[in-house]
N, C-alpha and C positions, 0 to 999 in steps of 0.2 A: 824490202825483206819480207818474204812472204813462210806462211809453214804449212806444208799442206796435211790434212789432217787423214788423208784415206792411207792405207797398206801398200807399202812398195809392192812392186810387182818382179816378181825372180828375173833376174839378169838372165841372157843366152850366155855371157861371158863365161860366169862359173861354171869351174871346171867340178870332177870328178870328187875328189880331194877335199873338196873346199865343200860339196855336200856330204860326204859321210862325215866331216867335221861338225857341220852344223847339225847332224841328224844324231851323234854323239850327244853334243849340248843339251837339245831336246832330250834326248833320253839321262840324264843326267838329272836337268835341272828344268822344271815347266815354263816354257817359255809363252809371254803374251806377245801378241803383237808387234810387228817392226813400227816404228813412229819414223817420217821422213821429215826433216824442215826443212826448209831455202833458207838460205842466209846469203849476206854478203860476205867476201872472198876474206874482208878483214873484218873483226870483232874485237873493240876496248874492252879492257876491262870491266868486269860489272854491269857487262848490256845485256839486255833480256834477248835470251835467243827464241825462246819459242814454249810451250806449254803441252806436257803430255799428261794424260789420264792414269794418274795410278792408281784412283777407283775402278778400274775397269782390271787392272791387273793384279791387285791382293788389296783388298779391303782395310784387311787392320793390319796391314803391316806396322811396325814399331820402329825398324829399322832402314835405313835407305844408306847403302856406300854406289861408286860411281867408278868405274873404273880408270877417267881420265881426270887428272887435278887440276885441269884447268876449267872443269865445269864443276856446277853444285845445281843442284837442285830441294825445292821446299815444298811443304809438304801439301800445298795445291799443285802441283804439276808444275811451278816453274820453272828455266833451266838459265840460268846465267851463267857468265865467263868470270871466271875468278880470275885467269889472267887474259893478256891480249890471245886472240888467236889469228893466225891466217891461212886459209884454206889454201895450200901451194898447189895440189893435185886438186882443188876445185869438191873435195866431199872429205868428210872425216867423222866417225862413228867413234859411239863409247857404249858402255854398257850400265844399267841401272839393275840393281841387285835390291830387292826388297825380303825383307824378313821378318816373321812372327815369332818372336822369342816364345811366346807362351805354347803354339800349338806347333812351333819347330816347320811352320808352313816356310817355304822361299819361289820366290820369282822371281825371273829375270827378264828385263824389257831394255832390245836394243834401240840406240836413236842414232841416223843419220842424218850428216846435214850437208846440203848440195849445196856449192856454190853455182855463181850463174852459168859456167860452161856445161857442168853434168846437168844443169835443168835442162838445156839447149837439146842435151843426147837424151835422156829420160822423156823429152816431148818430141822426138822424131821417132823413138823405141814405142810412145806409145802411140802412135799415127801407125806404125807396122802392126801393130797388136792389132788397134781396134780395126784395122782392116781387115785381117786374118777374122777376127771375132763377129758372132754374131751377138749386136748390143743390140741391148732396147732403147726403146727414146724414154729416159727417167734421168730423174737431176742428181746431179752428183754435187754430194758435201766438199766445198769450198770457202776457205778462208784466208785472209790476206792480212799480212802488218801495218798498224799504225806508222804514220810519220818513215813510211817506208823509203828509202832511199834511191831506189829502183834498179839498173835502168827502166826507163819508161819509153815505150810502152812497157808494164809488167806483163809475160804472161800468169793466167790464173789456171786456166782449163779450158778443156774442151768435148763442143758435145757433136753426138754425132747422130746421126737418124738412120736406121735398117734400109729406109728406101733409097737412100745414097745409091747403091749397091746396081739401082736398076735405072732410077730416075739420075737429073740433075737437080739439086738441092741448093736453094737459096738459104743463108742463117742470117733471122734478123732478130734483137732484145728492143726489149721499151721498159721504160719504170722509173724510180728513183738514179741518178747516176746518168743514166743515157737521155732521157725527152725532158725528164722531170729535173728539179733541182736535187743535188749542186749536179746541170747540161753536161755530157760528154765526160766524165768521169771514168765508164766502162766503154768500150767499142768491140764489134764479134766480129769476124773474118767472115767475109759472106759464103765463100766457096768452102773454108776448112772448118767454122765453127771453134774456134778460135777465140777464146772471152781474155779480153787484156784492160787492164788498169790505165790510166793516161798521167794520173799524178798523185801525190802522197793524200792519202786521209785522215782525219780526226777522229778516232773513236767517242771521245765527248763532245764529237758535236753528232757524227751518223756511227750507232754501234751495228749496222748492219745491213743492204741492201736488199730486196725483193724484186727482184728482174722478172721478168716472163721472155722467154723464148718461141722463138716461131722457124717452122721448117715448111719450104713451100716449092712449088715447082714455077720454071720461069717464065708462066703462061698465068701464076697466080696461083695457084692450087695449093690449099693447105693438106702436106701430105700426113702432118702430127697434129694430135691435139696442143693447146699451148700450153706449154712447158716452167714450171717456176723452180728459178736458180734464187738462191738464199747465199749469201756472202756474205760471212759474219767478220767482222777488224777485229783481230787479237788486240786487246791494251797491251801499249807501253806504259813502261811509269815514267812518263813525262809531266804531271802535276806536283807540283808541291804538297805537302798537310799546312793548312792552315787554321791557326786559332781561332776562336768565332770573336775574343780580343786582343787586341794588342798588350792592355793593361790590365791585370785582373787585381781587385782590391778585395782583403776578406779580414777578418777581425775574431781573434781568437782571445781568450781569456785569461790574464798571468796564472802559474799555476796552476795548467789544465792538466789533467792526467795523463800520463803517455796514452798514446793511439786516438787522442780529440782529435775531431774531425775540425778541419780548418778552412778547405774549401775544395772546387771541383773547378777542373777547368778542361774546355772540349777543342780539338781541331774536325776538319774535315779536310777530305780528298777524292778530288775527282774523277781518278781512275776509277777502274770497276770496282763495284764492291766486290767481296766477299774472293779476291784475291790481294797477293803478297805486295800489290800497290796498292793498299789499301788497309793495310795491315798496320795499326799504328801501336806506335811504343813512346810513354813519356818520359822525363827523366827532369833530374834537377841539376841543371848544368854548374851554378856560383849562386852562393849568397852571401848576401851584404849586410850585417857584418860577417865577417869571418868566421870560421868554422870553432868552436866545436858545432856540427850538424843537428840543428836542433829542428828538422823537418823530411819528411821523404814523401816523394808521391808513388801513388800505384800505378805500373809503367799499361796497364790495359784500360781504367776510368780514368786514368788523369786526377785521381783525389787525391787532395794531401793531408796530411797528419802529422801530430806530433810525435817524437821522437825522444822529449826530455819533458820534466817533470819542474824544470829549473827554470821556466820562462817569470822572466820579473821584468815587469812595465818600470819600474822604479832605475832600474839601470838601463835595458834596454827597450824603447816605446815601440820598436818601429823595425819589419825584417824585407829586405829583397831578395826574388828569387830574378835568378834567370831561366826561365824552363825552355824544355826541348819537346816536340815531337819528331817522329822519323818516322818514316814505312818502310817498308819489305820487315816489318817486324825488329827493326830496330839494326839491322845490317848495314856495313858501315860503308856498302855504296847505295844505302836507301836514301833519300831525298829528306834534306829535313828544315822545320824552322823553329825559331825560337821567342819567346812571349817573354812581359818581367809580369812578376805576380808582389803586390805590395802588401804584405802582412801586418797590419797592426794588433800591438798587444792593449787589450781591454784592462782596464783595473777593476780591481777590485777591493776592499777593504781590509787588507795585508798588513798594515800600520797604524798601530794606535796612535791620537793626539797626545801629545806629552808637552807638559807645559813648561816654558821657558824657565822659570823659575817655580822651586818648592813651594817656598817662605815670602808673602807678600802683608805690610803694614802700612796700613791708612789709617784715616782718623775721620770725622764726621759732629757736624753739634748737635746736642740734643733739643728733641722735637722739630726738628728739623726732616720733611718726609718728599720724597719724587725728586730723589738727589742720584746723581751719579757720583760714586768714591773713589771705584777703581777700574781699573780695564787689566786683565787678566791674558795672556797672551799664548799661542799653543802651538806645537811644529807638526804638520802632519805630511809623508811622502808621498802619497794619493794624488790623487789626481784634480789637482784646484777647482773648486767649484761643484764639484762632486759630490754625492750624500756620502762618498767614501772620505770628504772632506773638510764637509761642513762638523761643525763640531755642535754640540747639547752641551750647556753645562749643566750641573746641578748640586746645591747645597747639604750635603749630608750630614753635616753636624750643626749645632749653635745657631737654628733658624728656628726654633721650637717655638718663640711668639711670633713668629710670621712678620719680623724686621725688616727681613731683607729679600729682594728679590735679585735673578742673573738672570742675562737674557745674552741670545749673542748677535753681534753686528755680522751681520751680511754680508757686508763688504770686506773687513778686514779677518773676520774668524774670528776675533776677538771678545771676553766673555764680559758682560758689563755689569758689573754690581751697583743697586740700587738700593735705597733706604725706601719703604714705603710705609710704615706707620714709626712714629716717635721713639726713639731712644730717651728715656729720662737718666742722668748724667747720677741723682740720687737712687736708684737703683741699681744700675750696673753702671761700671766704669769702662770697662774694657768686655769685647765681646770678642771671641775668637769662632770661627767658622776654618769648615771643612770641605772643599769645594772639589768633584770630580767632573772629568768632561769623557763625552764617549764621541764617537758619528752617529750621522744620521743611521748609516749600514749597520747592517752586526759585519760583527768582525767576523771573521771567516778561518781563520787559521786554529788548529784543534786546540780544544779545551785543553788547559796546563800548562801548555808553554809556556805563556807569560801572561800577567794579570789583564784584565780587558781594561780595565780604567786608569788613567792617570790623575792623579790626587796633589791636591796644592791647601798653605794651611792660611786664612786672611788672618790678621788680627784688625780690628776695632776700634780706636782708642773714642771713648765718649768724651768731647769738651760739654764743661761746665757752660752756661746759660742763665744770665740775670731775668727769673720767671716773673712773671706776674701770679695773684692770688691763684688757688684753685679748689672748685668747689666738687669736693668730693668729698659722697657721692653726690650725684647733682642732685637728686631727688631725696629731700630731709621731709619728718614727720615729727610732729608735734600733735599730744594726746589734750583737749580743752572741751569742759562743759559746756553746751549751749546754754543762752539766758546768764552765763556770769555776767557779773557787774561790769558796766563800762568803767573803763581805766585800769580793769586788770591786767598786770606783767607776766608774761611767761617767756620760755626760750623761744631762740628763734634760728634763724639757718645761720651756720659755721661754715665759715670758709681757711684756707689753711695757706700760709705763704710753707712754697715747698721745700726753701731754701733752710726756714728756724722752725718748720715742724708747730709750728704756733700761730695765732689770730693778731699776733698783734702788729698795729698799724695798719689794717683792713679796714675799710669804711664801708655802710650798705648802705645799698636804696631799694626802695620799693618801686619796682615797675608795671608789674599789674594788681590790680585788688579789683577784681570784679565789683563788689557787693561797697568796697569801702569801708570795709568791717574795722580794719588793725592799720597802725601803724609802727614804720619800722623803727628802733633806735639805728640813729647813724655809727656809731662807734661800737654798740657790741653787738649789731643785729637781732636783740629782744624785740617783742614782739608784745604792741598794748593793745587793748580791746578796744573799740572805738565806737561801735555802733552794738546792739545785743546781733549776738551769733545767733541764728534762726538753726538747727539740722533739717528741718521741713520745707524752708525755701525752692522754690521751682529749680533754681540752679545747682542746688547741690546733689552730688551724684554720687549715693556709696556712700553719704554721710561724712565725705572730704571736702574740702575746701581748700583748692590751691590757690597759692600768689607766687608771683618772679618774682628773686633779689638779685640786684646785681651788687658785686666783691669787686672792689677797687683797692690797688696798694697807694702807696704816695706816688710811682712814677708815673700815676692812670694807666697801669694794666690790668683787665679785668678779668671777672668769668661770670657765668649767671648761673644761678640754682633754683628750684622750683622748692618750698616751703610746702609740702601738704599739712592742712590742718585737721584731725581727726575730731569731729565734732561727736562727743558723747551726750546720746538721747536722754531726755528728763520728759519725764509725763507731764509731757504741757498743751497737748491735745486733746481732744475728748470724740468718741469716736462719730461718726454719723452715716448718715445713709447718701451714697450719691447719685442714685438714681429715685428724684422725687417724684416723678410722675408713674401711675401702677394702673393698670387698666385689668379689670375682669370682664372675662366673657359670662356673664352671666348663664349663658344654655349651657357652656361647657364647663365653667372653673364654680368654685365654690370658695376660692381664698387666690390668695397671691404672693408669692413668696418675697421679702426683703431681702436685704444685704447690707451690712455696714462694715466699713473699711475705720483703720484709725493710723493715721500719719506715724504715730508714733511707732518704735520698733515692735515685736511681736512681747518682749518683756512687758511692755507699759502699755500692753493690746487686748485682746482677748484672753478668756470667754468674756461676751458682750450680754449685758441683762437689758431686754425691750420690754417697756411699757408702757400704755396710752399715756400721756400729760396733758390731761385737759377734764377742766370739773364740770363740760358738759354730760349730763346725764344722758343725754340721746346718743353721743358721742359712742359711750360707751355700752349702750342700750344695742345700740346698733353694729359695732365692730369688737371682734376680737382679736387677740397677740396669744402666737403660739410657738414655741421655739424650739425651732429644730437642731442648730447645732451650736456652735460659739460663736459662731457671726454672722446668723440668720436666722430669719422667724416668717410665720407665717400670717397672712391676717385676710380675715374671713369674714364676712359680711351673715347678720344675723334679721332675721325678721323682715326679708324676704325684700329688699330697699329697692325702690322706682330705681328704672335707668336717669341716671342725675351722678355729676360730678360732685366730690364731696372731700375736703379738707380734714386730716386723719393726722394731728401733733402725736408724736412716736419720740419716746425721751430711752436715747440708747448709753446707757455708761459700760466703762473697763472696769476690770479686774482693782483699780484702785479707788473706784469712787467717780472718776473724774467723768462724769455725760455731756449731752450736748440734744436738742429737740431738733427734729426735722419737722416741718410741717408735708406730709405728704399730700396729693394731690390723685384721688384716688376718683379713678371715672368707673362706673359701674355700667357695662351699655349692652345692647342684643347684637351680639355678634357671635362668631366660628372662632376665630383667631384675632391675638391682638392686634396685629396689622390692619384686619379689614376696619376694627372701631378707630382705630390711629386715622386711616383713611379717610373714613366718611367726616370724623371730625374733623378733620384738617379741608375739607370740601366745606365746611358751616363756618370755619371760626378761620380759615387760615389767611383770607383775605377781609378781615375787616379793620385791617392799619391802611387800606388802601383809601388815597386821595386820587383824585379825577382834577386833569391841571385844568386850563383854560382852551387849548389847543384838544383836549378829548372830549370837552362838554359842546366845545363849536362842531365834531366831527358827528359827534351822536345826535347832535339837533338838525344838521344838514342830512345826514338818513336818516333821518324820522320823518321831513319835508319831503325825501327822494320816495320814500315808501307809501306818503298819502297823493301824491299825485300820480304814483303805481294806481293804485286804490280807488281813485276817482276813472282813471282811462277805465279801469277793467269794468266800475257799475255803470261808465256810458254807454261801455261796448256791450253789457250783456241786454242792456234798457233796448239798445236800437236789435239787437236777435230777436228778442221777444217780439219785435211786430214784425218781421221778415219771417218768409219762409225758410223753416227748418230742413237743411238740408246736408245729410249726415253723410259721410264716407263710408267706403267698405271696409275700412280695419279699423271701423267706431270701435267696434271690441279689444280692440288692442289699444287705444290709445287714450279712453276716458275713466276715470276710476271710479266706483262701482262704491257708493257709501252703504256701508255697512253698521247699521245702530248696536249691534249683538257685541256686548265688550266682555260680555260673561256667558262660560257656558252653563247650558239649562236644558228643559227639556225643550225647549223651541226653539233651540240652536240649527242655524238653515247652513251647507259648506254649498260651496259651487265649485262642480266639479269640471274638470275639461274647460271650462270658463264658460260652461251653461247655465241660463237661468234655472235661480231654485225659488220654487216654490209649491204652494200645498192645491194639490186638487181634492177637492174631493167624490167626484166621479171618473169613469174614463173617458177619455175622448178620444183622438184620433189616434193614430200607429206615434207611438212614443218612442225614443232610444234614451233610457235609465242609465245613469251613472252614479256611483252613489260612492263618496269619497272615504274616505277612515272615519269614523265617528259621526256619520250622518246618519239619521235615523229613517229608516225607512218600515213604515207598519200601514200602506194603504194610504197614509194622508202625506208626507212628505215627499215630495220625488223631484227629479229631474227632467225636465221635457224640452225634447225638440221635436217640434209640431212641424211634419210635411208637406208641403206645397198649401197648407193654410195660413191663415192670418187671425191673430186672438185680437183685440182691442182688450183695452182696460177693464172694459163693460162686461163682455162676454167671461174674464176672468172673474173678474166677482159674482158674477152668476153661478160659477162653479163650484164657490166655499172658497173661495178669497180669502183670510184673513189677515190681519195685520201681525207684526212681531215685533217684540213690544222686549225692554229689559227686565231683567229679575228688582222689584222694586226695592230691594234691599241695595242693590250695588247703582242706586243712582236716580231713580225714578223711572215715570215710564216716559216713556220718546217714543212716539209712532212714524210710521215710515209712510202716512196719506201724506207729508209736503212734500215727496220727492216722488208721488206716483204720476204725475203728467208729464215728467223728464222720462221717467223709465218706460211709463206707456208710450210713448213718440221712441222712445229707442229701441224699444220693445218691436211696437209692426213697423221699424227698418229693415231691422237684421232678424227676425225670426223666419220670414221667407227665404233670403239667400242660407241663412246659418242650415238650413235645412236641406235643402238641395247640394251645398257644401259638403253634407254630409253625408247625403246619400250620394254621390259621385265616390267618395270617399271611402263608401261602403260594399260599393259592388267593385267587381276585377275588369278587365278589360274583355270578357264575355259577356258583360251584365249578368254576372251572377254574384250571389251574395256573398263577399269575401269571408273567410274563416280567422283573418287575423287581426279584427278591425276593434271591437270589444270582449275581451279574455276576463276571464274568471283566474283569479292568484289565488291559492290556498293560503291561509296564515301559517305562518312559520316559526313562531314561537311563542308563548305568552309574557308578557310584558313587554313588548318590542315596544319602544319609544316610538319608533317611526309608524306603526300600524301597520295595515296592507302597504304590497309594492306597490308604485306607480299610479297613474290619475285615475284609470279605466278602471282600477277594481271597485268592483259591484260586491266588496265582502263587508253584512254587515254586524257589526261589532257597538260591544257601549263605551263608552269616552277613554276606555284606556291611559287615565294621565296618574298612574301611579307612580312612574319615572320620576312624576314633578317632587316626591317627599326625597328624594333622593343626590336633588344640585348641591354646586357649592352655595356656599354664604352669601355671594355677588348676584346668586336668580333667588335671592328670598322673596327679595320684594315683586319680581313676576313672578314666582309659584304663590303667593297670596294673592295675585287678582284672579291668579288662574282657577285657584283651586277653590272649593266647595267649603264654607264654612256651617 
């Protein structure tokens, strides 16, 4: 079945008549285009006959009638058979009427359809045309039906070429269909040009053909350029719509609002899109349960929605649908299939728990706690296991002392009452509670319908219990002066049977007494004095004194109670000083403050009266007592007393009379701070408890042995130098130490600077390089010299003004430095020829000239700088500078006195 898609071409047949008829029409009514189809001779019902363009003939039309009832057409161009038809004369026409209501526009478009005998006459009428005609070589629009019936060969069309006319012309095609896949599909007429089909096609599998054509002379000669013929398959609707599942599963909420969205579900189809096979419409064919319709889908998305407001999980869980789609828009010879959609209903928490029964009575014994009494039980429609289902309980009334606790079981829903602290049977006898349960959920249904909680009422009943004693409160006090007589009675701890509200038949014991002080009576728990109560003892704290009793009846049930004793203070102390030892600094203190403490409470304490106790006369000659406030005094040292420790009796009494003597121990010493005299003395005195075992006097006699045969190697070895040649290294100056007798500075105090020899010329001799450190004195006679490419001997120096340097006779005597000048002169003309040349290398740059950066001049930079000039080389000279020294701590006393100048 094929439809060709070009403009019939005017019959010779029509007569006269039959054109001022159709030219009437026209002038009547605007007429578009003739449409031709081929069809087969019979048409079923509801078969697609062919597809015309009513965009092309009134755009917005609204309106579409047809003037034969056996066709319809939709509103993409398609024309189906409403009923069977059969083409008995081989062609049969109708008319399409299109109308714009709004802009009152109409069109009329006729459609013919040839059966296979009038294609036969219509392709021999147009072989006489295009003969008559002068055609060009250009492709003509051609298309052919799906799943076409045929016969086969179909013709399609035919082309023809201008040079026919003169030439012979061969017609040959190549492309898809004819060389290509799917081989031999199309075939051309070599001599007529002639394009025929060979068998039915697939539009979803090939929506269209690309041929090329060739026109040629039969020596080979291409008389046209090549030619491309385009063959597009009209779809049939031959696919089904199919669902993308079989089974669609969606879960909607009880109780949802009409128009909740439930779910979505999609088909597809394989015809062409964006026609009337293609065109899908959904529906909801049956569901399970039975109607009333509590769901509808939208027949263009396939979404479904609610319908009722009345969905309840509690009656109904669970809905089936059976849905449909269809194409050609839902016409009832469109192709359709059908899906089940499983709808579950969600719960939610619609129903409150309500408990089986109101009124529930138990009973429980007293003091009795981590008991289970009752199980409580609840009905809820929810959904088991659910927060819509699990239940909360909770105790609203008659748990005000926290008795009882509810919890609920997991497993069963059910709410469990517990006893957790004691029920006493003499207090309350019966306990009633008020117990509500809710869900986990809130409830959801609107405020005021009905109450949210369900409410149940327990009673209690408390059984009696044969107790034992009980000691309340556990912790008793009793009021007792320290220092009472031993053997004194007083009260003591009460214990109560709970049963007679009374002591008797209770026995006590005493189970702790630290101290040993009391003992208990067994029978009425008094309490006797047994040792003197001390309130001052190390152990008592707060001036109480507790002991354990333990309360027994006759059956040996017990209980314990704690006894505190309130020990009331009596002036039986006298105050004193506890810190005996008192140190003055003598440069800086001129007294030293005391302090006395008195055991006793502050009633039987202070003000405290200090004053010497002792009839020595120097005693007092020499210290005095100065008071500063109620429980301190000062004591000050008179007539100027040597550094010497010295024993100071201080007799301190209370406010009552009652005193007590400290012997202080009072060190008078030359210090800063009392730390540094605690120090030193503790350096003199602090190890003379020390013994030396057997095992330390063997170790210090074995080094004392190891140190003199030291002693002897080193005067062997210096005995056997002394008659060998002296022969000294080059870094003597670095590695032998240099005695120096000057232990005090003076005016003949010698530095060595740069670690050159110092000493005094008193002429000049050769080319010198001076250094001259911080505090060296330099005025013509002291200097520093490094002597150039000569050699000085011992001799030659004391020829110069030599002299010796000798210490200040006050710090020591004098010591001359002649026993160590035959060492120094041998070390001396070693190293004074290379220290020289050393230096002069040192001195010039690598042009032999005389460097600039070799000996500098530092300005001084501040006065009193501790350190003096910068660095070794400075030539600044200054006088001893050691005003620093008044200014150390207490620890450089004893080196700022050898240093300094007395």
């Amino acid at each position: 079945m094929a439809a060709a898609g070009s403009t019939r071409f005017g019959s010779p047949a029509l007569g006269l008549g039959h054109l001022l008829t159709l030219a009437i029409l026209v002038l009547a009514c605007d007429a578009c285009k003739e449409v031709v189809l081929q069809v087969p001779s019979e048409l079923p019902a509801g078969k697609f006959v062919g597809r015309v363009n009513l965009m092309d003939c009134l755009k917005s039309a609204n309106v579409i009638h047809l003037s034969d009832p056996d066709f319809q057409v939709f509103e993409d161009g398609s024309v189906y058979t409403t009923n069977s038809v059969v083409l008995s004369s081989g062609q049969r026409s109708f008319t399409i009427w299109l109308f714009n209501t709004d802009s009152q526009e109409e069109r009329e478009l006729s459609v013919h359809l040839e059966g296979p005998v009038e294609v036969l006459n219509n392709r021999l009428h147009t072989e006489k045309v295009l003969r008559r005609a002068k055609r060009r070589w250009a492709p003509i629009p051609c298309s052919m039906m799906e799943n076409s019936l045929g016969p086969f060969p179909l013709f399609l069309q035919q082309i023809q070429s201008d040079k026919a006319q003169n030439y012979t012309i061969y017609y040959s095609i190549s492309g898809p269909g004819v060389d290509k896949e799917p081989v031999g599909l199309f075939r051309i007429d070599r001599d007529t040009g002639n394009l025929y089909c060979t068998d039915r096609v697939d539009r979803e599998q090939y929506d269209s053909f690309e041929l090329t054509a060739l026109a040629m002379t039969p020596d080979g000669y291409m008389v046209e350029n090549l030619l491309t013929l385009l063959i597009k398959v009209e779809d049939e609707n031959d696919n089904y719509p199919i669902f993308t599942q079989k089974v669609y599963s969606f879960t909607v909420l009880e109780n949802s609002p009409f128009g909740s969205h439930v779910g979505e579900v999609c088909a597809t189809d394989k015809d062409e899109p964006d026609t009337m096979h293609t065109r899908l419409k959904y529906s909801i064919l049956e569901q399970s349960p039975s109607p009333p319709m509590l769901f509808t889908m939208h027949p263009r998305t396939g979404i479904i929605t609610t319908t009722s407001t009345q969905l309840d999980r509690e009656l109904i869980d669970k809905y089936q649908l059976i849905i449909k789609v269809q194409d050609m828009d839902g016409q009832y010879f469109g192709l359709q299939t059908t899906a089940t959609c499983v709808i579950t209903i969600g719960d939610v928490n619609d129903n409150l728990p309500t408990f089986t029964r109101t009124t529930y009575v138990t009973s429980v014994e007293e003091n009795t706690v981590n008991v289970e009494i009752l199980r409580l039980s609840v009905q809820d429609k929810d959904l088991v296991n659910s927060p819509n289902w699990r239940a909360n309980y909770t105790i609203l009334k008659g748990n005000e002392n926290g008795n009882f606790k509810i919890k609920t079981d997991p497993q069963t829903n059910e709410g469990i009452l517990c006893v957790i602290m004691p029920l006493d049977y003499e207090e309350r006898q019966r306990v009633t509670l008020e117990i509500g349960v809710v869900n986990e959920a809130p409830y959801t249904r609107q405020a005021g319908s009905k109450s949210s909680m369900s409410t149940a009422t327990v009673t209690v009943n408390v059984k009696n219990q044969d107790e034992g004693p009980e000691c309340i409160p556990q912790m008793q006090t009793v009021r007792i002066r320290e220092n009472v007589p031993i053997g004194t009675r007083n009260d003591g701890y009460k214990a109560y049977d709970p049963e007679t509200k009374n002591s008797n038949g209770i026995r006590y014991r005493k189970l702790s007494d630290p101290k040993g002080w009391i003992t208990v009576n067994e029978d009425s728990g008094s309490i006797t004095i047994f040792r003197t109560l001390d309130r001052e003892a190390e152990t008592i704290r707060n001036g109480i004194y507790n002991i354990t009793v333990l309360a027994l009846d006759a059956d040996g049930r017990s209980c314990t109670g704690t006894l505190g004793i309130i020990l009331e203070d009596v002036n039986d102390n006298g105050p004193f000083i506890p810190k005996q030892t008192v140190v003055i600094c003598r440069a800086t203190m001129s007294s030293a403050e005391i302090v006395a403490v008195d055991p006793d409470e502050p009633a039987n304490g202070p003000p405290f009266d200090f004053s010497l106790e002792s009839s020595d006369s120097e005693v007092r000659r020499r210290w005095k007592l100065t008071k500063i406030n109620d429980t301190a005094a000062s004591l000050s040292y008179q007539n100027d007393p040597a550094f010497d420790s010295y024993v100071v009796p201080v007799r301190v009494t209370d406010r009552f009379g009652l005193f007590s003597v400290t012997s202080l121990s009072v060190v008078v010493c030359d210090c800063i701070t009392e730390s540094d005299c605690t120090y030193r003395t503790g350096e003199r005195t602090g190890y003379a408890d020390v013994r030396l075992g057997p095992w330390a006097i063997l170790a210090i006699l074995l080094g004392v042995a190891l140190l003199l045969c030291i002693l002897f190697t080193l005067v062997c070895s210096v005995s056997r130098a002394s008659k060998q040649q002296k022969i000294l290294p080059d870094d003597l100056a670095q590695q032998n130490l240099i005695v120096s007798n000057t232990e005090a500075p003076g005016d003949d105090k010698v530095y060595s600077a740069n670690g050159f020899t110092a000493q005094t010329a008193g002429a000049s001799g050769q080319t010198t390089f001076t250094t001259v450190g911080a505090g060296v004195k330099s005025a013509g006679q002291e200097t520093i010299e490094m002597v150039k490419g000569g050699q000085r001997t011992l001799d030659s120096r004391r020829a110069t003004g030599y002299h010796h340097h000798t210490m200040d006779p006050g710090r020591g005597g004098h010591v001359e430095v002649d026993n160590y000048r035959y060492t120094y002169s041998e070390w001396h003309n070693f190293t004074q020829p290379r220290l020289g040349e050393k230096v002069q290398f040192c001195h010039e740059d690598d042009n032999q000239k005389l460097a600039q950066d070799y000996v500098l001049t530092y300005n001084y930079e501040g006065k009193g700088s501790a350190a003096g000039s910068v660095g070794c080389c400075s030539d600044l000279q200054e006088e001893d500078g050691l005003e620093f020294l008044d200014h150390l701590e207490p620890k450089f006393r004893t080196l700022a006195e050898v240093c300094a100048k007395r």
